[in-house]
C-alpha positions in Angstrom: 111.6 -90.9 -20.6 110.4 -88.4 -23.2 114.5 -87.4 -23.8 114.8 -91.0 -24.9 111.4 -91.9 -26.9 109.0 -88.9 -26.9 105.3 -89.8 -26.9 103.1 -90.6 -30.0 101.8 -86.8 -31.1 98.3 -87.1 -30.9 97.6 -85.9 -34.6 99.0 -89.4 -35.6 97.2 -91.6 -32.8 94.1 -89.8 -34.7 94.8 -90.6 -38.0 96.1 -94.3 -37.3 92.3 -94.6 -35.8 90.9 -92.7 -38.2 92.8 -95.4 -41.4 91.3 -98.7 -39.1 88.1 -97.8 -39.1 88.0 -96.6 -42.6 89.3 -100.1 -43.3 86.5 -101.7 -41.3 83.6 -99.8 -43.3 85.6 -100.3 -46.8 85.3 -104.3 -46.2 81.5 -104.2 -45.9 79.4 -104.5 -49.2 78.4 -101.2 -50.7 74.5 -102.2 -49.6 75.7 -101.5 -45.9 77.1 -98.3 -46.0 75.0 -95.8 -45.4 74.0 -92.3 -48.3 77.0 -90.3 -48.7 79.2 -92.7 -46.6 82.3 -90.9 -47.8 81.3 -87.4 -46.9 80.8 -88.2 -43.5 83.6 -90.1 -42.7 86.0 -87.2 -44.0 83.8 -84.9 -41.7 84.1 -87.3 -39.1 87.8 -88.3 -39.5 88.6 -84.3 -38.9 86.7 -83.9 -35.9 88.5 -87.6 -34.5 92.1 -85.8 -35.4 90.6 -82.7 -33.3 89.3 -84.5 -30.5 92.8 -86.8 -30.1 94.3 -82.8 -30.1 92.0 -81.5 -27.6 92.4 -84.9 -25.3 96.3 -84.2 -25.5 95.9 -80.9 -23.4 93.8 -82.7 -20.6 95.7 -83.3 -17.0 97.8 -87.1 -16.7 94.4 -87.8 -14.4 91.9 -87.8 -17.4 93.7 -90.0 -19.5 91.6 -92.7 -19.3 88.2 -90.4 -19.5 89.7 -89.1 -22.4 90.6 -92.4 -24.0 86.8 -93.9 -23.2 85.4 -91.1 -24.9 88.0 -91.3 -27.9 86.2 -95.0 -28.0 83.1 -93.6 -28.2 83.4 -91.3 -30.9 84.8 -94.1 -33.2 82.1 -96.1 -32.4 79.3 -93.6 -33.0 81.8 -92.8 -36.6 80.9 -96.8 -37.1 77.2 -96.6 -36.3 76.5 -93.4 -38.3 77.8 -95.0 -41.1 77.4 -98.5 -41.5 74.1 -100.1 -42.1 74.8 -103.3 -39.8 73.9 -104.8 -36.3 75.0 -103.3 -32.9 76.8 -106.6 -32.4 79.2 -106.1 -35.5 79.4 -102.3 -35.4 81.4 -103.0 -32.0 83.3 -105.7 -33.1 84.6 -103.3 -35.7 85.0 -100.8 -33.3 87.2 -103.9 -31.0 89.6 -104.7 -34.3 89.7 -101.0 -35.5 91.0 -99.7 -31.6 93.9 -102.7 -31.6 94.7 -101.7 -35.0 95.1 -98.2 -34.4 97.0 -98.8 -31.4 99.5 -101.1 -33.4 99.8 -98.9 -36.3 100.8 -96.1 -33.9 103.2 -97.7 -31.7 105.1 -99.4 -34.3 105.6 -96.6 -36.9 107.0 -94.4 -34.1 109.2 -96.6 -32.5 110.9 -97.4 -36.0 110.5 -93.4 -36.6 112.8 -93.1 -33.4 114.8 -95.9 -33.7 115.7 -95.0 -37.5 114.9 -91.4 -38.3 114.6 -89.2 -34.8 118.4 -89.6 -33.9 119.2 -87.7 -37.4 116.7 -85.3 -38.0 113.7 -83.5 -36.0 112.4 -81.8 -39.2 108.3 -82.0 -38.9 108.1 -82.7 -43.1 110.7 -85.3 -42.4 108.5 -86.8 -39.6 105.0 -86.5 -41.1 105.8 -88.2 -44.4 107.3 -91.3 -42.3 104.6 -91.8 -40.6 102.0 -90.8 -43.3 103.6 -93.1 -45.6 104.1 -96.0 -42.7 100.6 -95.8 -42.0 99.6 -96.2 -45.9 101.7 -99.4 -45.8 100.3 -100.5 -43.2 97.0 -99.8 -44.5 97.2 -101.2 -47.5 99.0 -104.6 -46.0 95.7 -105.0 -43.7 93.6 -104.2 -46.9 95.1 -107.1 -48.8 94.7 -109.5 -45.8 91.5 -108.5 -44.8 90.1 -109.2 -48.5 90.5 -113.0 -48.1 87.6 -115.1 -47.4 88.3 -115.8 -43.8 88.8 -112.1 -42.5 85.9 -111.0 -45.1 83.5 -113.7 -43.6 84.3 -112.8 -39.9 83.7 -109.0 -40.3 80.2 -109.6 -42.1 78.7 -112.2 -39.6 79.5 -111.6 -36.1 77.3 -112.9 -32.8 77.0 -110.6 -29.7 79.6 -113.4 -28.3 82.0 -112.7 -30.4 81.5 -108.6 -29.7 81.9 -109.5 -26.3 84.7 -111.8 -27.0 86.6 -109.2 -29.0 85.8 -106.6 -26.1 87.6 -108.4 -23.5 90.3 -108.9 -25.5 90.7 -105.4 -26.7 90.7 -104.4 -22.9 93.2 -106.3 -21.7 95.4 -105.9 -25.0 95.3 -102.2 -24.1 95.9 -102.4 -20.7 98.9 -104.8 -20.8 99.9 -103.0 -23.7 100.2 -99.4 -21.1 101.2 -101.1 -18.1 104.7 -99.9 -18.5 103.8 -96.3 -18.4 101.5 -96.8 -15.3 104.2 -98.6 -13.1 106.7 -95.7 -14.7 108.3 -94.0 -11.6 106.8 -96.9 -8.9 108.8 -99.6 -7.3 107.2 -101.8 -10.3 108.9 -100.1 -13.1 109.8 -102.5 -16.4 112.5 -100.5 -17.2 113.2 -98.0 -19.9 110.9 -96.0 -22.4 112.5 -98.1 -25.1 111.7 -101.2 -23.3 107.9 -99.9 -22.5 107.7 -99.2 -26.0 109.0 -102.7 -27.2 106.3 -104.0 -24.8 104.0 -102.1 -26.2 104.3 -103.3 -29.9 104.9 -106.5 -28.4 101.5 -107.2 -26.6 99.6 -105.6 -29.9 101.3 -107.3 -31.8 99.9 -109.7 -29.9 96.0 -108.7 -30.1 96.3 -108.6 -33.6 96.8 -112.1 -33.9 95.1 -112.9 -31.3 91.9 -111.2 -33.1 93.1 -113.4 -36.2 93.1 -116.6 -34.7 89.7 -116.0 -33.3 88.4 -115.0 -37.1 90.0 -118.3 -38.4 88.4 -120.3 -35.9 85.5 -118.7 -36.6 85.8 -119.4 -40.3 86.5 -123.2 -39.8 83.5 -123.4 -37.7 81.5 -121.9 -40.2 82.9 -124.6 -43.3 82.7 -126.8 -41.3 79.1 -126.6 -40.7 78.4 -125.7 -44.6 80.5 -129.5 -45.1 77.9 -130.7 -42.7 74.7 -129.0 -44.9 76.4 -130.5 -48.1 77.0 -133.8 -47.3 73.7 -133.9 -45.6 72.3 -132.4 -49.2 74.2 -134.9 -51.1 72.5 -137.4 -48.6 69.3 -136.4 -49.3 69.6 -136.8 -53.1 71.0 -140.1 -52.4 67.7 -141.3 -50.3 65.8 -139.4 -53.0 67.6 -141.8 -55.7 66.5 -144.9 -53.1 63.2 -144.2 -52.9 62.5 -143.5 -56.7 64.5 -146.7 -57.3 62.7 -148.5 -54.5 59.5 -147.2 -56.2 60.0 -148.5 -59.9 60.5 -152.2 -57.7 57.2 -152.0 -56.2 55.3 -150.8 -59.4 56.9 -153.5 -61.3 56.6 -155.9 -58.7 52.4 -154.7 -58.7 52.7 -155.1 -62.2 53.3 -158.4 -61.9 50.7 -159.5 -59.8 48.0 -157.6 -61.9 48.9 -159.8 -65.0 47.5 -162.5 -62.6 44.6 -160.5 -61.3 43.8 -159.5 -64.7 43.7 -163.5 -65.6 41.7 -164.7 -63.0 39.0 -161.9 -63.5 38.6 -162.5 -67.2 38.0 -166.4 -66.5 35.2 -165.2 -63.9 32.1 -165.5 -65.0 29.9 -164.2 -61.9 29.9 -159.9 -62.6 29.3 -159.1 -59.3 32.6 -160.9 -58.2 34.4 -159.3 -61.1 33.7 -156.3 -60.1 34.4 -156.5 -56.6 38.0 -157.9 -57.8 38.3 -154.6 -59.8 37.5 -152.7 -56.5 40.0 -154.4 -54.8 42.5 -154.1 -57.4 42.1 -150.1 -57.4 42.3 -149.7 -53.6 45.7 -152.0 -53.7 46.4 -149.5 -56.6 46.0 -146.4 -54.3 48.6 -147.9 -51.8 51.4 -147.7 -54.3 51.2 -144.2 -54.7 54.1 -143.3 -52.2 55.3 -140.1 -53.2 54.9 -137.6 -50.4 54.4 -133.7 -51.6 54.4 -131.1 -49.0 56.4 -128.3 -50.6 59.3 -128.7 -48.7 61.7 -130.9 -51.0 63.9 -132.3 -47.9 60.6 -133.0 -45.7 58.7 -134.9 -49.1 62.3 -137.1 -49.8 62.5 -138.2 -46.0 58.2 -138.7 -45.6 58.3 -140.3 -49.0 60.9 -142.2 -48.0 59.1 -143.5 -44.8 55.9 -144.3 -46.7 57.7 -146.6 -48.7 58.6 -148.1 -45.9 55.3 -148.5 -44.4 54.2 -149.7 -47.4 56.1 -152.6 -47.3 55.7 -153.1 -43.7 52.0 -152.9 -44.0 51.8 -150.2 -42.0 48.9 -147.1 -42.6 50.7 -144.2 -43.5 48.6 -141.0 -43.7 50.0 -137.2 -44.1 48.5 -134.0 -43.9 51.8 -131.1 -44.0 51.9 -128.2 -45.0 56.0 -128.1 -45.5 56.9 -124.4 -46.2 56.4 -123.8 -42.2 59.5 -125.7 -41.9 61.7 -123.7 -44.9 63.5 -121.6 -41.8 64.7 -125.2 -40.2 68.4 -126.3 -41.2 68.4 -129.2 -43.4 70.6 -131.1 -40.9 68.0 -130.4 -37.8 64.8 -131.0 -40.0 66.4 -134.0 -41.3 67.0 -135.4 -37.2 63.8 -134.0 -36.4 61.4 -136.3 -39.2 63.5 -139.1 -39.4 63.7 -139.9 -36.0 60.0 -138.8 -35.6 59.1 -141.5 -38.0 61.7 -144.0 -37.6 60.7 -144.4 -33.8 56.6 -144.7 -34.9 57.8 -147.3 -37.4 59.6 -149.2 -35.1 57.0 -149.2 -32.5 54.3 -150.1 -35.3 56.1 -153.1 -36.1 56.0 -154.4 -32.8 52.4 -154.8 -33.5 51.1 -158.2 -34.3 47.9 -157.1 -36.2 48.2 -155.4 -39.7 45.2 -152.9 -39.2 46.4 -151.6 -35.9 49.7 -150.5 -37.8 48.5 -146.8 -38.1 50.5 -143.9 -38.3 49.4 -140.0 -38.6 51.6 -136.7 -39.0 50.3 -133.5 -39.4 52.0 -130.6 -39.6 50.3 -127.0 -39.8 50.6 -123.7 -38.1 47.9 -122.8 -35.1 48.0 -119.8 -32.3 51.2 -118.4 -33.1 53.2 -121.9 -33.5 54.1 -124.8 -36.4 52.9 -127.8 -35.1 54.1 -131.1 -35.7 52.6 -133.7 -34.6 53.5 -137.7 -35.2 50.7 -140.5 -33.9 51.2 -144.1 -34.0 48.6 -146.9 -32.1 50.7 -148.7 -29.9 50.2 -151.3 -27.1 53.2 -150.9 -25.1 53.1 -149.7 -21.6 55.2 -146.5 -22.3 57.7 -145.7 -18.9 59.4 -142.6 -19.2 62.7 -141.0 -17.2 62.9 -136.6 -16.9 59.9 -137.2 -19.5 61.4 -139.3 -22.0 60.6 -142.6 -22.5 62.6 -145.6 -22.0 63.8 -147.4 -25.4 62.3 -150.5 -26.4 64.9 -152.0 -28.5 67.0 -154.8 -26.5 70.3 -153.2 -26.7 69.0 -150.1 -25.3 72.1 -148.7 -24.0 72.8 -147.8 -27.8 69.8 -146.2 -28.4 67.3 -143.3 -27.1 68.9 -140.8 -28.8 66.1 -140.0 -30.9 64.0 -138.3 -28.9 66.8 -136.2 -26.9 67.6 -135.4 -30.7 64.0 -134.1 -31.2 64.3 -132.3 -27.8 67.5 -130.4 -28.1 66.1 -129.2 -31.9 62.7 -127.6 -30.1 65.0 -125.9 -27.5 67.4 -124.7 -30.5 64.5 -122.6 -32.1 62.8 -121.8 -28.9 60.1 -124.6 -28.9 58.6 -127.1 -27.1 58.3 -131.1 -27.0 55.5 -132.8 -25.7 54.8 -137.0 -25.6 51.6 -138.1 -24.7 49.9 -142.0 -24.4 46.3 -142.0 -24.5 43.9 -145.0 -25.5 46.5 -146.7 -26.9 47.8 -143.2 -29.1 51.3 -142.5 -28.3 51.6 -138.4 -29.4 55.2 -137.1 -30.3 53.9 -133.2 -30.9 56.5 -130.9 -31.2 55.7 -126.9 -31.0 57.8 -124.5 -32.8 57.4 -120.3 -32.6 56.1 -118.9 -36.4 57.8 -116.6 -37.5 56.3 -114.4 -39.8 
């Protein structure tokens, strides 16, 4: 085998890893790179070139020791000198190993295929490779500065780590089979067909790492198209209930002109001024607008006390909306507007105007944001696994709501409770502060 294609010096498999981890640590922002970055990867680069060197002189049996600990010291190059999670430090470590491995193979089969059968000068051999590898470098470089790749190196979940693991291990070990089954009744052939297997199945891994980062990427505008439109939505319902507003201050306006008239024809004062009481409680009603420093929780409460305004229904908020600044716009969204709209829908099952009482609070107590949502109700509530049944007709449609509110406690490690007591149905909903 080795007359045919000799093996990959070592000296290059160290600098090929040596060039893709530099190129991870060059994509992060100059903020995550540790004081004197440069100085200690040069350092660190020289003793990776000696260790490949030393590994080379090892028996055939410690290959694979000597491969697991070559893993290691790129990884504890990564961790000494970024200033990033564990999780993304080893996804580096994942992408920079299949990289190395590609770079390696496929500059020296070319090297043999196109240079080896004319010369065996050393200069002759180093600058190919040297000058491969900068290509090579530099091509990565280029892709790895678009917003997909740049977006999937910076923001990496201990899934994906794992993910890029797995596929890293079995990359590799496809991508050596043909030297393990070399010499057994299972041999693929060849060293030039190992080696064209070998580029092959990285080959492979790169892409296969790419895909992953793509898919990742999509994920991520897709969810950012989700936060917009559900932004854009909110400054529509904003415009509604500002519109809806200048309506029902007109709309009092009107009446008052009327008010006005049949107080100045009165002639008894203690009736006048009874009718000027009642004029500035109706007053106090009109005043809709919800603040509770959270500008997405006051458009969709503001937007619900209009709403039980004109429903008649008794509206009263006590919130303290910063606790819920760390809660997606699309969750918090879910999470008060199907709060309210199923209170609202129950109050207006009510018959009697003054039993039409609703209450949210929302503070922080023991540890936890608390938000709780009360409405009077005189429905005998039934629940299933805790929930209770809809009571709208077509109620195979519905009941969403609360499995909504549900799966958004579980999402930041919370807790929903329901409760009906003297008539006081209790959505309360506990959420972990964090400080």
């Amino acid at each position: 085998m080795s007359t045919i294609l000799p093996n990959i010096p070592r000296a290059f498999t160290g600098f090929a890893e040596v060039l893709a981890v530099f190129l991870m640590i060059i994509q992060l922002p100059t903020s995550k790179r540790k004081d004197l970055w440069a100085i200690k990867l040069i350092l660190l680069s020289i003793g990776q070139i000696f260790f490949q060197l030393l590994a080379g002189k090892l028996p055939l049996w410690m290959w694979i020791p000597g491969m697991l600990l070559n893993i290691c010291y790129m990884f504890f190059t990564l961790r000494l000198i970024e200033k990033v999670p564990f999780q993304i430090s080893f996804y580096h470590l994942c992408k920079a190993f299949i990289l190395a491995e590609f770079w390696a193979s496929i500059t020296w089969q070319l090297f043999c295929w196109l240079i080896l059968p004319f010369t065996k000068l050393r200069t002759i051999e180093t600058f190919f490779v040297v000058t491969s590898y900068v290509f090579l470098f530099l091509f990565f470089y280029r892709m790895e500065k678009r917003p997909n790749y740049r977006y999937s190196l910076n923001n990496v979940s201990l899934r994906d780590s794992y993910s890029a693991a797995i596929t890293a291990a079995i990359i590799f070990f496809i991508s050596n089979l043909g030297f393990i089954l070399n010499g057994t009744f299972f041999n693929l052939g060849d060293s030039l067909t190992i080696f064209i297997l070998r580029t092959s199945i990285d080959i492979c891994g790169v892409l296969l790492l790419s895909l992953q980062e793509n898919q990742r990427y999509e994920i991520f505008l897709n969810q950012d198209l989700t936060e917009m439109n559900n932004m854009f939505q909110s400054q529509y319902e904003q415009y509604q209930t500002f519109r809806e507003n200048t309506e029902l201050v007109n709309q009092r306006f009107h009446d008052l002109k009327h008010q006005l008239a049949i107080i100045s024809l009165e002639e008894n004062i203690d009736k006048r001024i009874k009718y000027a009481h009642q004029i500035e409680k109706d007053i106090q009603q009109y005043k809709a607008y919800v603040k509770t420093g959270n500008p997405i929780a006051d458009v969709i409460l503001t937007h619900k006390n209009f709403q039980c305004i004109k429903n008649k229904i008794t509206f009263t908020c006590i919130a303290n909306g910063k606790l819920l600044n760390r809660i997606d716009t699309m969750d918090l969204c879910s999470l008060l507007g199907n709060a309210l709209d199923n209170a609202i829908e129950s109050s207006l099952q009510l018959v009697e105007e003054e039993k039409r009482l609703i209450n949210v609070r929302l503070n922080k107590q023991s540890g936890f944001i608390i938000f709780c949502v009360e409405n009077y109700t005189e429905n005998i509530i039934q629940t299933t696994e805790g929930l209770p049944h809809s009571t709208k007709k077509n109620s195979k449609n519905h009941g969403y709501g609360l499995r909504s509110i549900n799966y958004i406690a579980q999402k930041y490690n919370g807790k929903m409770i329901i409760n009906l007591k003297e008539n006081w149905f209790t959505l309360k909903v506990l959420l972990p502060l964090k400080e």
